[in-house]
C-alpha positions in Angstrom: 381.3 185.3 61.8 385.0 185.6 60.3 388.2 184.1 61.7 388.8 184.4 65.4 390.8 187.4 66.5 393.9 186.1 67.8 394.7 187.8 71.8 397.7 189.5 72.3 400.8 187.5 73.2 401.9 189.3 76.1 399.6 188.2 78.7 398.8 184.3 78.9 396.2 182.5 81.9 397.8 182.5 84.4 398.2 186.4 84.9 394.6 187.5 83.8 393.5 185.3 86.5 395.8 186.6 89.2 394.5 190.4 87.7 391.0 189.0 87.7 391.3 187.9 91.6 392.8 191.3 92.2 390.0 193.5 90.3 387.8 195.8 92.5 385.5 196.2 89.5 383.5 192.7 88.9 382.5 193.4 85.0 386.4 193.4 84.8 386.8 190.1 86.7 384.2 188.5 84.8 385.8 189.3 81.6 389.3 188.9 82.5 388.3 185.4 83.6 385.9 184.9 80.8 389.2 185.3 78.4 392.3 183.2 80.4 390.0 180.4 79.4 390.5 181.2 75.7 394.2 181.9 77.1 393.9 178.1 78.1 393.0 176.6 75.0 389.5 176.7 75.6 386.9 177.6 72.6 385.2 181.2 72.3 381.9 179.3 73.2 383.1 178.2 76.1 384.6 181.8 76.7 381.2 182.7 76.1 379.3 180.9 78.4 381.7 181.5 81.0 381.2 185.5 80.6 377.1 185.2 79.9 377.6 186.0 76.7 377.3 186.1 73.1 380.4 185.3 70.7 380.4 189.2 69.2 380.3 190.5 72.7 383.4 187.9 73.3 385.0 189.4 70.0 384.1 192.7 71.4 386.3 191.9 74.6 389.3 191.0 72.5 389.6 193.9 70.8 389.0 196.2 73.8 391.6 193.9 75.3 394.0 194.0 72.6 393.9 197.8 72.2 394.5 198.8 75.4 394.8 195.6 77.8 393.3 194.9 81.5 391.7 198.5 81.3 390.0 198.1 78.3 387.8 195.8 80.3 386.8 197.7 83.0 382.8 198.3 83.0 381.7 202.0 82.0 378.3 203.5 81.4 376.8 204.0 78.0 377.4 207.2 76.5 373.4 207.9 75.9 372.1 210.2 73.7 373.4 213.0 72.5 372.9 216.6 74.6 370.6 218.8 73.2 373.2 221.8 73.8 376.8 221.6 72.6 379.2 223.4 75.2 378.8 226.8 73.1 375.3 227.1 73.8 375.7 225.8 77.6 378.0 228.7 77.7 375.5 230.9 76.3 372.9 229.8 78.6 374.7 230.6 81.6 375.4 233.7 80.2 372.4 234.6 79.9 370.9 233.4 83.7 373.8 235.5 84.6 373.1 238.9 83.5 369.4 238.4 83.8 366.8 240.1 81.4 366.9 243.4 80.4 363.2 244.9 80.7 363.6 247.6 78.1 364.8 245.0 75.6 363.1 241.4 76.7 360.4 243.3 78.4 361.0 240.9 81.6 362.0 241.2 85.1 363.0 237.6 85.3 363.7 234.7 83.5 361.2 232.1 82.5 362.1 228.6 80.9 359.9 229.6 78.4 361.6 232.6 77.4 365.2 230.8 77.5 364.0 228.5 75.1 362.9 231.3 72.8 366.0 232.8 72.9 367.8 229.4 72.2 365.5 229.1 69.2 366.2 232.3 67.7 369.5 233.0 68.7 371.1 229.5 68.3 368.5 227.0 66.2 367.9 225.1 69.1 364.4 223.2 70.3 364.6 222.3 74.0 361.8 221.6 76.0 361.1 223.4 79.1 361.6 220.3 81.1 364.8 219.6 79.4 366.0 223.5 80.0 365.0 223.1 83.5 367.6 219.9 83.5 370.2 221.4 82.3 370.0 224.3 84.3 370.6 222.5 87.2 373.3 220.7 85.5 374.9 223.6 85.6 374.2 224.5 89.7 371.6 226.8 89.2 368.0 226.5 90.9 365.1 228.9 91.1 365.9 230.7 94.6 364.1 233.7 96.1 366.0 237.2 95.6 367.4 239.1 98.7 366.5 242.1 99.6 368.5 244.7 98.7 368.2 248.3 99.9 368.0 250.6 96.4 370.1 253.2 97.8 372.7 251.4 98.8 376.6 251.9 98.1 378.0 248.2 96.5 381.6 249.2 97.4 380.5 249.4 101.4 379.8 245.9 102.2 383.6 244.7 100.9 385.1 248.0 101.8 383.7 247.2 105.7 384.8 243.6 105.9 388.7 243.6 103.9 390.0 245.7 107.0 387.6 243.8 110.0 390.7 241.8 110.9 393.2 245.2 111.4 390.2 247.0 113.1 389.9 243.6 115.7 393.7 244.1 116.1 393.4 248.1 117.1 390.7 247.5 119.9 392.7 244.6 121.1 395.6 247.0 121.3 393.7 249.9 122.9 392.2 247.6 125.7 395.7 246.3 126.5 395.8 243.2 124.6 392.4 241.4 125.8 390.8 238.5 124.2 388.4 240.0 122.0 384.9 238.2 121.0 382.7 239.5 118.1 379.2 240.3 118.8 376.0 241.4 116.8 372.9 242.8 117.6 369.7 243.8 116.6 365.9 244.7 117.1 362.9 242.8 116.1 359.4 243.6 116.7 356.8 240.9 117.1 353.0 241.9 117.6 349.7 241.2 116.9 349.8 241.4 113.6 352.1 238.6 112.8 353.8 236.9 110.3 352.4 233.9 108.0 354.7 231.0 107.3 354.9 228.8 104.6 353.8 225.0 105.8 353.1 221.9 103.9 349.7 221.3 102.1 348.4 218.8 99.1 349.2 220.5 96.1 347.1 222.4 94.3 345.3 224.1 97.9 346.3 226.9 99.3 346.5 226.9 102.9 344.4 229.1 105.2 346.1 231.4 108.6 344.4 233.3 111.0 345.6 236.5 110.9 344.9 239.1 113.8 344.6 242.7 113.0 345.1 244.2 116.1 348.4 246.6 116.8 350.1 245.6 120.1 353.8 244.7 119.9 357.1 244.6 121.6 360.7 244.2 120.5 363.5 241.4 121.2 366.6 243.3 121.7 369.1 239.9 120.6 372.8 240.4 120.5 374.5 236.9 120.2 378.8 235.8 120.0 378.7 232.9 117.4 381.9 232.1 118.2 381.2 231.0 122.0 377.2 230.1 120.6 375.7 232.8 123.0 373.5 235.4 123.8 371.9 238.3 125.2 368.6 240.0 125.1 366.1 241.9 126.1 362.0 242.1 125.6 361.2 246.0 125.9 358.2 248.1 124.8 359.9 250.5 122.4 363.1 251.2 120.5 364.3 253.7 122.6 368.2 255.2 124.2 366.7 253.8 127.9 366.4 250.3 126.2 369.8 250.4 124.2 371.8 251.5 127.2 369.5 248.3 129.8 370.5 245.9 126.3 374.1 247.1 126.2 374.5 246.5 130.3 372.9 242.8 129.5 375.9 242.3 127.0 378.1 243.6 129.3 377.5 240.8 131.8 377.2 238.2 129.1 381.2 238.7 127.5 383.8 236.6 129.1 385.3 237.4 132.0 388.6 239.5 131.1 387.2 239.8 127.4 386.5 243.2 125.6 383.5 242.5 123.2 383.2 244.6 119.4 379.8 245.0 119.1 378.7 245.2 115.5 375.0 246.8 114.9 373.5 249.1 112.4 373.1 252.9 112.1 369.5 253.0 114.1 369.1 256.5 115.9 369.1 254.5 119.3 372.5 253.0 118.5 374.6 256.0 117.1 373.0 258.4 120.0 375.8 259.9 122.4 373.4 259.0 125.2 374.5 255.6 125.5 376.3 254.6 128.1 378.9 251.9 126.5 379.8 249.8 129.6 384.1 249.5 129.6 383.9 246.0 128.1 382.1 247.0 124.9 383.5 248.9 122.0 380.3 249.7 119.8 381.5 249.2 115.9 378.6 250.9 113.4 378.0 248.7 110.0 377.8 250.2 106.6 374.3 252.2 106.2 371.4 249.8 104.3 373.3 247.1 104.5 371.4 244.5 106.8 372.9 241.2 105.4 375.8 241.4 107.0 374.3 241.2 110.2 373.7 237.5 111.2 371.0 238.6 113.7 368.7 239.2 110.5 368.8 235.5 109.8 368.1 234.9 113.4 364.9 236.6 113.5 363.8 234.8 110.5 364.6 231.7 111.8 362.7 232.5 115.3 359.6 233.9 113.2 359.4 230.5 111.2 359.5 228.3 113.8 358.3 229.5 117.1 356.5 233.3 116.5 355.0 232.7 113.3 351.2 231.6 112.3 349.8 232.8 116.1 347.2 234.7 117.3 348.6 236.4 120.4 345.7 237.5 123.0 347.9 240.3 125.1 350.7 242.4 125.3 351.5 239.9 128.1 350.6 237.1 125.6 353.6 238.6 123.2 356.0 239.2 125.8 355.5 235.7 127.5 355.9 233.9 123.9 359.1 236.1 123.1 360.9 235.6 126.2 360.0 232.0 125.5 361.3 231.6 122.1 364.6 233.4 123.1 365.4 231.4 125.8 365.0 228.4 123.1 367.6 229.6 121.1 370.2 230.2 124.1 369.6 226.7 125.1 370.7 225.8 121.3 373.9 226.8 121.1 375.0 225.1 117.9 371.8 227.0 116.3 373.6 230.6 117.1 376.9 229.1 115.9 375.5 228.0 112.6 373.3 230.8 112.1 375.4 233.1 112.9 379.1 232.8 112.4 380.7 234.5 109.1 383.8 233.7 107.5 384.5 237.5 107.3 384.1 237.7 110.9 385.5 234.8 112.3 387.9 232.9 110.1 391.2 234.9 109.5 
């Protein structure tokens, strides 16, 4: 080994050990501490035994020191080996999870690892394993998630069009009730029979799980309506989807809005909803979403919720059977009112 670097003269014992007592970060302290002692006229062996160390990484220490002092000490993670893809073909990657395939070109409704590394190959001169691709992928926040349903008809201007002006159309009702709080409610139908749903559950890999699965037809629907704000509810278990049960569901909602409050009820374009046979109690101002355009109802993801948990994977022996277990699961979720508050509240909705 060659001549000792010399340290830079503007730092001396004393004051790498008072930085060394101050350090948060102890690689730091054990090198600052490992080099006062060179400061105090010790040897770079003793340096070295003082860090655990060899005499290079000692050497190494003064240099980082000299170049750019205290900081040059602090610990840092190795650099590892080089990514597989620059940031051009990161770029490219995402670009291409974004727009998806193209089936009359790639011939696929979906992306595969397997053909984003082909396209890598051919497009970029690129190898990466499918284990790699899936790495960087998720590097780059994306993750193999189930699509939404989407109604094919509908208009993609209608969802955005409906919520911009929510907040003016809150302030009009308020104004034509004579300036009453106002709470937002939603509602919906869901029917559970005999022929119910199958939920995913846990199993050893490689089995697939078996469900009993009744054919029979009897059914009923939950009429829900729920106020995220104040984590409540209202429903209904009726036979049929009909004006008689809107207008009993609407007088249930009626008695479930604050005392002195006017409530905007938000539901979708069913027949039952739109009829002019309703009678709207005083305290309810009905407020029609766009058509086929069920996700921006938060009910949806209530039923969902209810089906996974409590209605789903049973066999149900009655009508009375269905109505006992659907009364049952919707009295669960009024007793959980920080369930319809996180289920249901929308930013659109609520926060303005």
């Amino acid at each position: 080994m060659g001549a000792p670097v010399p340290l830079r003269p503007d730092f001396d014992a004393e004051a790498l050990r008072a930085l060394a007592k101050s350090s948060r970060d102890p690689d730091q302290t054990r090198r600052l501490l490992a080099l006062s002692a060179i400061y105090a006229g010790g040897s770079r062996s003793e340096a070295a035994a003082l860090g655990g160390v060899g005499l290079q990484t000692v050497r190494d220490w003064v240099l980082a020191f000299n170049a750019d002092g205290p900081d040059g000490l602090i610990g840092g993670k190795a650099p590892g080996a080089r990514p597989r893809l620059n940031a051009e073909q990161r770029e490219a990657l995402r670009a291409l999870v974004e727009a998806g395939p193209t089936p009359a070109a790639h011939g696929l409704v979906r992306w595969r690892l397997v053909d984003l590394a082909q396209i890598l190959v051919e497009e970029h001169g690129v190898s990466v394993s499918e284990q790699t691709l899936s790495r960087v992928l998720r590097g780059l926040g994306y993750a193999k998630l189930s699509a939404r349903p989407r109604h094919h008809a509908q208009d993609q201007g209608a969802i955005p069009a409906f919520k911009k002006p929510f907040p003016a159309r809150l302030a009009e009702v308020a104004q034509a009730v004579g300036g009453k709080p106002i709470e937002v409610w939603f509602a919906d139908e869901a029917r559970v029979g005999q022929k119910n749903s199958i939920t995913r559950r846990w199993a050893r890999r490689g089995t697939r799980p078996a469900a009993s699965k009744d054919q029979r037809t009897a059914s009923a629907y939950i009429f829900g309506a729920i106020c995220p704000a104040r984590g409540t509810g209202a429903g209904l278990v009726m036979p049929r989807c009909t004006t008689e049960a809107m207008n009993l569901h609407l007088a249930e909602i009626a008695r479930a809005v604050t005392a002195g409050a006017h409530a905007v009820l938000l539901l979708d374009q069913a027949g039952w909803h739109m009829t002019k046979k309703l009678i709207v109690p005083a305290n309810i101002t009905l407020l029609p979403l766009p058509a086929r355009s069920p996700e921006l109802n938060p009910v949806e993801n209530l039923w969902q919720f209810i089906r996974e948990n409590w209605l789903g994977n049973r066999i149900f022996a009655s009508y009375e059977a269905i109505l006992d277990h659907c009364c049952d699961a919707w009295n669960k979720l009024i007793d959980q009112p920080w369930r319809i508050m996180s289920i249901g509240l929308r930013a659109w909705a609520h926060k303005f």
